[in-house]
ZAVO-48904 format. One record per residue: residue number from 0; residue in one letter; x, y, z of N, C-alpha, C in turn. Coordinates in pm, whole numbers, padded with zeros to 5 digits. Layout:
BEGIN
> resi:resn:nx:ny:nz:cax:cay:caz:cx:cy:cz
> NUM:A:X:Y:Z:X:Y:Z:X:Y:Z
...
//
This chain:
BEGIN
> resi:resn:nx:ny:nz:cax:cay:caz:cx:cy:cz
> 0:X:01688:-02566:07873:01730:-02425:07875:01744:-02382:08020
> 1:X:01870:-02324:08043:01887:-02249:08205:01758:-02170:08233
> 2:X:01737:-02191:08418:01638:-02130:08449:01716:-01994:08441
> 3:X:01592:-01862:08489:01674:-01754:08520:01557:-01710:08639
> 4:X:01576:-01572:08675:01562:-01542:08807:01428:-01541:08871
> 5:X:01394:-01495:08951:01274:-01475:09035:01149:-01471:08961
> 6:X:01111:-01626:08927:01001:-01683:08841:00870:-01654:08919
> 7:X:00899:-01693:09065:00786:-01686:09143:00743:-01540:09154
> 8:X:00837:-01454:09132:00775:-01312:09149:00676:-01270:09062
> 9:X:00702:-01363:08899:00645:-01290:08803:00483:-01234:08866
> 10:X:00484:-01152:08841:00295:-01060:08846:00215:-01183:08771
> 11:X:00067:-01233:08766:-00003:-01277:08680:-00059:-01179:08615
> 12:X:-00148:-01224:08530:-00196:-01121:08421:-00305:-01007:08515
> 13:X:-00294:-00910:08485:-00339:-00787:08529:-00494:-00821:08510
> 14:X:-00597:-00732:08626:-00713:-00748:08575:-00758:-00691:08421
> 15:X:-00697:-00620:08409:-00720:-00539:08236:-00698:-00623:08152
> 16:X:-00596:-00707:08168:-00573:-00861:08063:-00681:-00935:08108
> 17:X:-00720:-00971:08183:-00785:-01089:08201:-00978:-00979:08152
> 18:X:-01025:-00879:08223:-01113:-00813:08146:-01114:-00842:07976
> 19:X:-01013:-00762:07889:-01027:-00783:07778:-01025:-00883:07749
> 20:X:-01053:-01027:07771:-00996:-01123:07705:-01086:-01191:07602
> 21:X:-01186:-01168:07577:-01310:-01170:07488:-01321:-01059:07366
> 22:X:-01242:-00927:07387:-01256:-00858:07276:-01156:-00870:07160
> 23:X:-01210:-00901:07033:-01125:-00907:06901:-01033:-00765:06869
> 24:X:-00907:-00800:06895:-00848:-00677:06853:-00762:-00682:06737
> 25:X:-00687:-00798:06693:-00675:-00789:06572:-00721:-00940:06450
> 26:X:-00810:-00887:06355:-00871:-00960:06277:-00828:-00984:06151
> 27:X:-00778:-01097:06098:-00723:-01123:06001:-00802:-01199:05953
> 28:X:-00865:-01191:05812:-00977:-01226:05771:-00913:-01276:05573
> 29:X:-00913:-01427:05560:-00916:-01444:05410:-00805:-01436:05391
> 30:X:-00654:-01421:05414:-00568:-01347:05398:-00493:-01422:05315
> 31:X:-00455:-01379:05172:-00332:-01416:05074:-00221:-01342:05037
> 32:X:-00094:-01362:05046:00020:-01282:04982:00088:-01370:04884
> 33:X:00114:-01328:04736:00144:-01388:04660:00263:-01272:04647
> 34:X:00370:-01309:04606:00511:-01193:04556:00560:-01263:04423
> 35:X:00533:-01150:04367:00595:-01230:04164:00737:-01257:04208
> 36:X:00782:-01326:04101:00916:-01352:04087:00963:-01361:03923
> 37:X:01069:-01369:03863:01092:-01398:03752:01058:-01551:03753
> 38:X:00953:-01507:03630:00895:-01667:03591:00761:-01705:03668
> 39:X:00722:-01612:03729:00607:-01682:03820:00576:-01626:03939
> 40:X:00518:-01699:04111:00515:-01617:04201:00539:-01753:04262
> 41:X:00546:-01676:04415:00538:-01731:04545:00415:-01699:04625
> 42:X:00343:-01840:04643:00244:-01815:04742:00281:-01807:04886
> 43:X:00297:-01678:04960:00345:-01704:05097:00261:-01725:05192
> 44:X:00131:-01649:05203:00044:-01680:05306:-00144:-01747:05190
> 45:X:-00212:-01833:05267:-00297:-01829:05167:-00392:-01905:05266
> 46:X:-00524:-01842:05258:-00659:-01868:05363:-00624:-01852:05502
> 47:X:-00558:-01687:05568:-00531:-01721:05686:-00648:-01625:05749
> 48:X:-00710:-01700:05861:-00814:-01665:05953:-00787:-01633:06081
> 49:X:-00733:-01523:06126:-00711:-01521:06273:-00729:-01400:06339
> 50:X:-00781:-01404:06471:-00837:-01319:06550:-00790:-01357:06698
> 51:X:-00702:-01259:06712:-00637:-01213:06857:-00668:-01112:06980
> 52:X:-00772:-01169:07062:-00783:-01081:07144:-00734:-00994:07192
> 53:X:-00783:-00874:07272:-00757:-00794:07326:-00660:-00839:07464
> 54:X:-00475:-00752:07499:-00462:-00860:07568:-00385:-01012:07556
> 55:X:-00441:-01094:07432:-00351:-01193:07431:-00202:-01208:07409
> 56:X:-00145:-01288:07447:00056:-01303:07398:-00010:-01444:07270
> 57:X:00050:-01398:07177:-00017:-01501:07044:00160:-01507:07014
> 58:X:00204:-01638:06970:00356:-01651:06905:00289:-01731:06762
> 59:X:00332:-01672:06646:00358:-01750:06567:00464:-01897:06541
> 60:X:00456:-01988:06520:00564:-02090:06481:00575:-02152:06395
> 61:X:00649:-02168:06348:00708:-02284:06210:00840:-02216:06174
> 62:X:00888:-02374:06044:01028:-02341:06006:01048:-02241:05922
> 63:X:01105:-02265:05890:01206:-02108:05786:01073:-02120:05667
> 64:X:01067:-01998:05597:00976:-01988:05472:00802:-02044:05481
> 65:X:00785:-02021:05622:00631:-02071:05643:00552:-01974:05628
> 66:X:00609:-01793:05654:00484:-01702:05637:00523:-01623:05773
> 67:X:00559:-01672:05858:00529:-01600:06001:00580:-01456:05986
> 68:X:00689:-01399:05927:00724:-01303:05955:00673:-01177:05863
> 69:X:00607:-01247:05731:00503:-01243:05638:00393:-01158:05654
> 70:X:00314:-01250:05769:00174:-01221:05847:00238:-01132:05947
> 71:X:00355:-01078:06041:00357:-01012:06093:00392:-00871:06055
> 72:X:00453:-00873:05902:00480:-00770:05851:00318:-00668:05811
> 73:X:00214:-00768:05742:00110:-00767:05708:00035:-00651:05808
> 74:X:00056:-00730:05938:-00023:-00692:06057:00042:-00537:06051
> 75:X:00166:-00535:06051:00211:-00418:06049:00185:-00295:05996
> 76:X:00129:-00318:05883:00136:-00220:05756:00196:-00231:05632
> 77:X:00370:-00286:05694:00456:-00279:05624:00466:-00342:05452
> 78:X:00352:-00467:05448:00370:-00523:05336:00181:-00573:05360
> 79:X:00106:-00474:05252:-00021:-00541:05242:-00072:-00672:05197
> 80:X:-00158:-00738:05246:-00185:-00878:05184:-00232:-00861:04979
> 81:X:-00230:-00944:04917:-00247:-00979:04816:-00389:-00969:04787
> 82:X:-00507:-01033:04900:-00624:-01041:04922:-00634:-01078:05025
> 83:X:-00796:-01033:05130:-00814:-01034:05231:-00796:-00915:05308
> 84:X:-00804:-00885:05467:-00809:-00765:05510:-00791:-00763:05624
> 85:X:-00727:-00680:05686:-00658:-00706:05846:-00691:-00567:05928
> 86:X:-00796:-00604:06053:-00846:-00497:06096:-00745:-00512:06220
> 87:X:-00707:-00380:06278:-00676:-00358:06446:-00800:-00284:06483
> 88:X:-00882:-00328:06614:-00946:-00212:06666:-01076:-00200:06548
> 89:X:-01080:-00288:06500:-01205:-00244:06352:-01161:-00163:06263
> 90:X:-01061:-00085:06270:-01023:-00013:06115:-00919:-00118:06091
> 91:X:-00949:-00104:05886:-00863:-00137:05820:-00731:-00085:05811
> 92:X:-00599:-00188:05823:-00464:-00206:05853:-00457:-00164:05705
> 93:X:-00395:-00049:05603:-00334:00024:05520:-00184:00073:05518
> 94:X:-00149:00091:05627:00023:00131:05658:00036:00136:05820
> 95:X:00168:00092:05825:00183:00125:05995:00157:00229:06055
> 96:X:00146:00225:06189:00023:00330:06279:00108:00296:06385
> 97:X:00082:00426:06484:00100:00451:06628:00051:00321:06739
> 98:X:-00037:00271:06664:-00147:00206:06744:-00044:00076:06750
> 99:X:00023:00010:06604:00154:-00091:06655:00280:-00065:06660
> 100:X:00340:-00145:06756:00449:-00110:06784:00579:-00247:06740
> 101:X:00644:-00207:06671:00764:-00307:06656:00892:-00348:06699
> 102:X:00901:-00478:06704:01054:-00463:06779:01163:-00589:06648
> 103:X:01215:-00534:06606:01288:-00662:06513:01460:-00681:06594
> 104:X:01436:-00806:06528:01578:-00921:06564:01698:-00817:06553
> 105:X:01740:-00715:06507:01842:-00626:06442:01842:-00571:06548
> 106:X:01737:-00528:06651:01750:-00360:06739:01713:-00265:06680
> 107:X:01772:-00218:06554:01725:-00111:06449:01748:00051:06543
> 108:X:01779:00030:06634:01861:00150:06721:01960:00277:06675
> 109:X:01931:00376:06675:02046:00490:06640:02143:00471:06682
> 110:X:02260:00491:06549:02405:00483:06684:02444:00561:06755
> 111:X:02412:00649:06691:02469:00806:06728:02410:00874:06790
> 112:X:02314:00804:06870:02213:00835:07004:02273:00762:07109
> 113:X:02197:00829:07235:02254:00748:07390:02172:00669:07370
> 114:X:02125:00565:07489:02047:00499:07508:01941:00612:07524
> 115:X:01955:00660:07643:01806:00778:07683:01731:00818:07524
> 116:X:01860:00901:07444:01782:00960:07346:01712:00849:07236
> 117:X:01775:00704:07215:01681:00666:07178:01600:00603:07179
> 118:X:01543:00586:07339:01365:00564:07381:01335:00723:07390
> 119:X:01382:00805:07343:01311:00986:07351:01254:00954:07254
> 120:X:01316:00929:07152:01308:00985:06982:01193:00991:06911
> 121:X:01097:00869:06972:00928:00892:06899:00823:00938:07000
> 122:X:00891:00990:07116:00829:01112:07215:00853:01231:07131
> 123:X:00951:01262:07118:00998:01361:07041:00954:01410:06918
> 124:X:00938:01278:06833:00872:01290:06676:00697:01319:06693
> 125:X:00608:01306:06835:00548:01331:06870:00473:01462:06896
> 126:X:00602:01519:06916:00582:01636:06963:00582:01672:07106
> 127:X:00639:01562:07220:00622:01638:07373:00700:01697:07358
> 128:X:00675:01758:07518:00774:01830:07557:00847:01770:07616
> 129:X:01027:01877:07659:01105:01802:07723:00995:01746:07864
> 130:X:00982:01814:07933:00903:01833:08113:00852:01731:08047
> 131:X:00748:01660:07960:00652:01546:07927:00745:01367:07932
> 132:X:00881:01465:07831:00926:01308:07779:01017:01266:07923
> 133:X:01102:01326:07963:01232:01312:08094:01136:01165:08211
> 134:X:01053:01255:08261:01030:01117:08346:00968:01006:08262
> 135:X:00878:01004:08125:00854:00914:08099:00970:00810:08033
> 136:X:01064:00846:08030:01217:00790:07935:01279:00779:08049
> 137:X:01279:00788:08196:01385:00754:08353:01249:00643:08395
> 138:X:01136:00625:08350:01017:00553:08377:01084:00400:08354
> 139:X:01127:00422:08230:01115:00283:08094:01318:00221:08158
> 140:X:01374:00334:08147:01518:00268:08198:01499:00174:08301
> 141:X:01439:00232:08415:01390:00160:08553:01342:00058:08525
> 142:X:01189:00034:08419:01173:-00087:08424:01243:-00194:08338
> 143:X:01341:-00116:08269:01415:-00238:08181:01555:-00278:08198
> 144:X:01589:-00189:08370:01692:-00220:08408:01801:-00142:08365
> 145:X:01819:-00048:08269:01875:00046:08182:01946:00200:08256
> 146:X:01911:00200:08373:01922:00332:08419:02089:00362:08430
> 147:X:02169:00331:08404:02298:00328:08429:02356:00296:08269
> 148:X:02257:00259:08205:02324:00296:08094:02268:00435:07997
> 149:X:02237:00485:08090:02141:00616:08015:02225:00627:07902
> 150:X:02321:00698:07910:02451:00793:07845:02526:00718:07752
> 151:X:02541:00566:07788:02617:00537:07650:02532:00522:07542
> 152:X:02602:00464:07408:02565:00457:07294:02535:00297:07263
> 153:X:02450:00295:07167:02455:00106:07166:02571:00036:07096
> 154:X:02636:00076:07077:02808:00001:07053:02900:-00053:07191
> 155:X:02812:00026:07289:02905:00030:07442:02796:-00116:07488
> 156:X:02715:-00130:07397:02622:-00233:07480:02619:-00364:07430
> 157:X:02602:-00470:07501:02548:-00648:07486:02412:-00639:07397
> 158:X:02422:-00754:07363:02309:-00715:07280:02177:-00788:07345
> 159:X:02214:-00792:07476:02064:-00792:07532:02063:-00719:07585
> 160:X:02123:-00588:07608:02084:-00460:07621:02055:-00336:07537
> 161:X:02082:-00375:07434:02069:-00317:07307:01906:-00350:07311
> 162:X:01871:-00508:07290:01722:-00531:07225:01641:-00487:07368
> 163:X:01674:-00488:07489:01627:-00394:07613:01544:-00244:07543
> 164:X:01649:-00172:07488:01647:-00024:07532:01556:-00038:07360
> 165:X:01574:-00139:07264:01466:-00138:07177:01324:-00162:07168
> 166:X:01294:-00242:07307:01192:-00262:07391:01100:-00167:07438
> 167:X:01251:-00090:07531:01172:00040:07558:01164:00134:07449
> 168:X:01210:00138:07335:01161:00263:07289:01030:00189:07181
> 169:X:00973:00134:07172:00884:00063:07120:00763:00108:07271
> 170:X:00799:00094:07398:00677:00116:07518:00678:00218:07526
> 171:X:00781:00308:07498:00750:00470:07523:00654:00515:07449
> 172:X:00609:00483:07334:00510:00502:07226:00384:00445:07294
> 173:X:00330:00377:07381:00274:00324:07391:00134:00265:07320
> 174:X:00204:00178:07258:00106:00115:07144:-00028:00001:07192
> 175:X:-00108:00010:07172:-00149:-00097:07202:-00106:-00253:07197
> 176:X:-00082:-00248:07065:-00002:-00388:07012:00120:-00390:07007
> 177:X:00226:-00460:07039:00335:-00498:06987:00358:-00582:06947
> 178:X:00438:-00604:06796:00451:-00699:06738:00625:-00736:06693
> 179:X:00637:-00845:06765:00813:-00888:06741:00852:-01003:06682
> 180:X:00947:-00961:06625:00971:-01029:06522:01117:-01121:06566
> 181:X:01117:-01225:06578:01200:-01332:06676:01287:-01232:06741
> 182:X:01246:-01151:06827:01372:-01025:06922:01456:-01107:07010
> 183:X:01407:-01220:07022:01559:-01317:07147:01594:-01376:07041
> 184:X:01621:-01409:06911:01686:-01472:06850:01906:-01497:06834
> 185:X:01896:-01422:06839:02016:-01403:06821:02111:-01399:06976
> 186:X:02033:-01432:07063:02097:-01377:07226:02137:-01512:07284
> 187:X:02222:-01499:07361:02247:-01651:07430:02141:-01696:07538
> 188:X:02164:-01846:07549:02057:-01904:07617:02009:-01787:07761
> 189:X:02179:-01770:07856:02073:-01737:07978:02066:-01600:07965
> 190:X:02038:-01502:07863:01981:-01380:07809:01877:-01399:07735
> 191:X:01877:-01505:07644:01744:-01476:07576:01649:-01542:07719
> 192:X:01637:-01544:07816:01553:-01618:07900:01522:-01529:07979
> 193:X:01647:-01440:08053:01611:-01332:08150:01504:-01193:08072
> 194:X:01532:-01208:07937:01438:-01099:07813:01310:-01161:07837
> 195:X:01274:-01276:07817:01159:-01355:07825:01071:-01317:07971
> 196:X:01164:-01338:08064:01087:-01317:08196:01049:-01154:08191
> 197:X:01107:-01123:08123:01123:-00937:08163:01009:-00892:08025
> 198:X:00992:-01004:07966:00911:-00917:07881:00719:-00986:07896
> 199:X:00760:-01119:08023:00588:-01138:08045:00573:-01079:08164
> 200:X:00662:-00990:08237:00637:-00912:08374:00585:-00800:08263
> 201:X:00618:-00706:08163:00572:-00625:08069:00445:-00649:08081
> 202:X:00382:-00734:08010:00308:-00775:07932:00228:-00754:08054
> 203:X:00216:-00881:08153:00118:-00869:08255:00101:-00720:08346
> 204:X:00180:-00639:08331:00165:-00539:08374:00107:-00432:08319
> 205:X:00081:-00442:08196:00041:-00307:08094:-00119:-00388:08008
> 206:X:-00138:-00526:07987:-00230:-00547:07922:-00197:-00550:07747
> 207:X:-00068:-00541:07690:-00070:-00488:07569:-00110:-00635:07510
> 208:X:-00116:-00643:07381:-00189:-00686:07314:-00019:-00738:07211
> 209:X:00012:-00936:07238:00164:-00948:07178:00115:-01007:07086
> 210:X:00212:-01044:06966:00199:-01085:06869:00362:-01140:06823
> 211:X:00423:-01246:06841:00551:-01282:06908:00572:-01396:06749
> 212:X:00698:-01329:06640:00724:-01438:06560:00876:-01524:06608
> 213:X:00861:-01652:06651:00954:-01745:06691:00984:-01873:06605
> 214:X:01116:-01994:06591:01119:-02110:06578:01173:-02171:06695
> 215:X:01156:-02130:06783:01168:-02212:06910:01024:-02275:06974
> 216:X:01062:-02378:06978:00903:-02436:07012:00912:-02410:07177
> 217:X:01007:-02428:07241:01001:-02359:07376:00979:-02256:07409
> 218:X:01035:-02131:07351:01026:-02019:07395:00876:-01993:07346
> 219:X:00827:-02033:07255:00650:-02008:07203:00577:-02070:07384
> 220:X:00594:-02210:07415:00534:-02274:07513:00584:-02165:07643
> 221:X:00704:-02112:07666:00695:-02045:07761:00638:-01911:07780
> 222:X:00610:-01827:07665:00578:-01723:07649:00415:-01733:07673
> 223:X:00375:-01778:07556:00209:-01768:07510:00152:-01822:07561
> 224:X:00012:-01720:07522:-00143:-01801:07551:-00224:-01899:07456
> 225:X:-00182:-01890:07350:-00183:-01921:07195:-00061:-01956:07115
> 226:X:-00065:-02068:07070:00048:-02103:06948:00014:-02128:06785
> 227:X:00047:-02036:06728:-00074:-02047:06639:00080:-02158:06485
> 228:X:00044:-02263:06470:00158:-02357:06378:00117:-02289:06260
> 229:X:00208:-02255:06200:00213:-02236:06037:00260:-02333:05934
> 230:X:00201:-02389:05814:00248:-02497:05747:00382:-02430:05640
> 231:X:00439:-02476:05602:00535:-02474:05500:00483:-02420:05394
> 232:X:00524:-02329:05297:00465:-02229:05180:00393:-02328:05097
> 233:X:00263:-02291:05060:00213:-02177:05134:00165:-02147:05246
> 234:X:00199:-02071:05358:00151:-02031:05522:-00026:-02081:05493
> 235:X:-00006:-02150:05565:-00167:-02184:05591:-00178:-02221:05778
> 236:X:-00242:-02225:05822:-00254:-02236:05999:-00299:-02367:06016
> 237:X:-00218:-02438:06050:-00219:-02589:06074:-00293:-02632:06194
> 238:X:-00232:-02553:06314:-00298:-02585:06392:-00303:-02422:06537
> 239:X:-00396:-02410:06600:-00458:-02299:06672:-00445:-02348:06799
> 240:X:-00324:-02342:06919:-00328:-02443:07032:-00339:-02347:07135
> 241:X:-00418:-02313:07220:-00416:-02255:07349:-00337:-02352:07461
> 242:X:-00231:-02239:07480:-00179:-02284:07626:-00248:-02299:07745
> 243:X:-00263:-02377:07814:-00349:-02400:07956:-00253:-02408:08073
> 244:X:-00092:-02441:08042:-00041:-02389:08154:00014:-02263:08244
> 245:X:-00015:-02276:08392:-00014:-02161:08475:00108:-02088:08513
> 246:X:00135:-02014:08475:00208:-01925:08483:00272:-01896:08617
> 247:X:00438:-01884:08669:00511:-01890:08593:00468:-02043:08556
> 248:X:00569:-02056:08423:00628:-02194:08377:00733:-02287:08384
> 249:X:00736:-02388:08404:00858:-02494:08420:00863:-02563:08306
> 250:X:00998:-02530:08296:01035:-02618:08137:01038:-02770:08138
> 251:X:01092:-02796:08267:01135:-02889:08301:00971:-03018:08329
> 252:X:00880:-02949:08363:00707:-03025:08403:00719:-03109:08278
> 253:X:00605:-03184:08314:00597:-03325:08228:00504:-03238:08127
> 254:X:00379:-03200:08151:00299:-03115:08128:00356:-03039:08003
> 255:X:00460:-02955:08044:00512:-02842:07937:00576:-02955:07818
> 256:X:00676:-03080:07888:00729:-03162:07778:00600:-03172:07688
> 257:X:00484:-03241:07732:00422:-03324:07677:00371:-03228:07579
> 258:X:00294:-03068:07567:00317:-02977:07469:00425:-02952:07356
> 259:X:00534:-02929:07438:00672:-02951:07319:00670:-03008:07277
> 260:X:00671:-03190:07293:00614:-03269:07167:00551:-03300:07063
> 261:X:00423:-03210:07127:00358:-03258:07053:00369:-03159:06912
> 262:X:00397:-03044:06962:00420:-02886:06885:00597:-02925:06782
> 263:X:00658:-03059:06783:00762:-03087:06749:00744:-03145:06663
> 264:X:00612:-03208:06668:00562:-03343:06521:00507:-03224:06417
> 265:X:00420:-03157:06517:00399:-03071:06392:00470:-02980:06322
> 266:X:00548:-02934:06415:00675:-02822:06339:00747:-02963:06227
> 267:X:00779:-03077:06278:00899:-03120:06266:00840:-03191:06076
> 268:X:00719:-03229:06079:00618:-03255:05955:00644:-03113:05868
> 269:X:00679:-03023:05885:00626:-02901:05804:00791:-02901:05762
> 270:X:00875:-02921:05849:01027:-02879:05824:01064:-03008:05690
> 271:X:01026:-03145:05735:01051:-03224:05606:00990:-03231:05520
> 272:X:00887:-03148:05481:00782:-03090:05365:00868:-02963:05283
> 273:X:00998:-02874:05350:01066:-02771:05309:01231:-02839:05234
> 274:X:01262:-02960:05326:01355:-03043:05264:01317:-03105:05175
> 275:X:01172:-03133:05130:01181:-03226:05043:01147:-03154:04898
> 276:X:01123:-03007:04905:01069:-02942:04848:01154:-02877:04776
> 277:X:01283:-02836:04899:01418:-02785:04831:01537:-02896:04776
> 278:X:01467:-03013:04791:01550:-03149:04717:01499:-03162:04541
> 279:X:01408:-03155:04559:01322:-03156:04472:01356:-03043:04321
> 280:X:01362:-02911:04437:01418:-02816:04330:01573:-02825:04272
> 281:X:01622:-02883:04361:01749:-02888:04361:01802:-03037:04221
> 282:X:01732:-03110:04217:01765:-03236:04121:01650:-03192:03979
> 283:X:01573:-03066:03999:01530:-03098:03821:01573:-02958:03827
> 284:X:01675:-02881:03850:01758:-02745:03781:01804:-02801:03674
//
């Protein structure tokens, strides 16, 4: 994958990241989602145990239909587990909250807003004032590079400026957690990379607390502190790998290969467990 820009600049993790890095902030405890279907159900997630510090960049990984986006919905609010219980902060996770913040693959952006108005819009639903929201919304352009596109609309925009200004309106809220749901997916190589750099200068700068769903086994190794593998349905956590390399990262190090590999047997075991599964269904219809 193309490098992109001023790697050496990146900030390391802030003392506030590196402080919290011992406190449990979100706890996923027991966790099952079963969804009926005609004729039966789907087990999607089943015995998942995980606890993400305060602070950490955590990426989910595996292939298509493993759970990841599942467990991040979960985390969300958006879709409660079946059984089990998912604390942020020690209260129980019941519906989405202020406290997370989302960013999905779509943008999910107003059209019929500028850019400005929509990183305003959940200042606004808030209740500031104008005098409150103005510099904090010329704050977020600046750091996301955006300031020149205040005024247009996201039709006038690339769509790595689109998932930019969805970025920022996800930080204007300032959530503790953010949780994204493959947001470079859809972008070309040397955009989804310059997003990447721009979103661990974020990260190390604010302390937030990521929670990153990907099938790129690279972009997981370049991002995270944690790779947490998901098996093939039902989502079960295969394997829990802390990253140990130093930041920035080289794709290109023997080091980073020798991770990708190894994170390739295991993805790559779970992916011919989904072919053989949908072969399977496919010859006794």
């Amino acid at each position: 994958m193309p490098t992109a820009t001023p790697l050496a600049t990146m900030p390391a993790p802030s003392p506030t990241v590196l402080a919290n890095a011992a406190r449990p902030h979100i706890v996923v405890s027991d966790v099952d989602k079963r969804f009926v279907i005609p004729g039966g159900e789907i087990v999607a997630l089943k015995d998942i145990d995980l606890t993400i510090n305060e602070g950490e960049f955590v990426c989910l990984l595996g292939p298509s239909g493993c759970g990841k986006s599942t467990l991040l919905n979960a985390i969300a609010g958006f879709s409660a587990p079946t059984t089990g219980t998912i604390t942020v902060d020690g209260r129980a996770v019941k519906d989405p909250g202020p406290d997370r913040g989302m960013v999905f693959q779509e943008y999910a952006l107003f059209p019929w807003m500028t850019v400005a108005q929509n990183i305003a819009f959940g200042l606004e639903i808030k209740g500031m004032s104008r005098a409150e929201i103005e510099p904090k919304v010329n704050e977020l352009l600046a750091m996301l590079k955006l300031a020149e596109f205040r005024d247009r609309f996201p039709k006038d925009l690339s769509g790595g400026m689109r998932q930019r200004v969805a970025i920022a309106r996800v930080l204007a809220l300032d959530s503790p957690v953010m949780l994204m749901d493959e947001p470079f997916g859809a972008l070309d190589a040397l955009t989804r990379r310059s997003l990447q750099d721009e979103l661990i200068r974020i990260w190390s700068a604010t302390g937030k607390t990521i929670v990153f769903v990907t099938h790129s086994i690279e972009e997981s190794i370049y991002l995270a502190d944690r790779i947490v593998v998901l098996t093939y349905r039902p989502g079960t956590i295969k394997r829990d790998i802390r990253v140990e390399l130093p930041r920035p990262r080289d794709s290109a190090s023997t080091a980073f290969n020798e991770l990708k590999r190894e994170l390739s047997a295991l993805v790559t075991a779970e992916q011919h467990r989904f072919e053989e599964v949908e072969v399977k269904g496919l010859t006794t219809d």
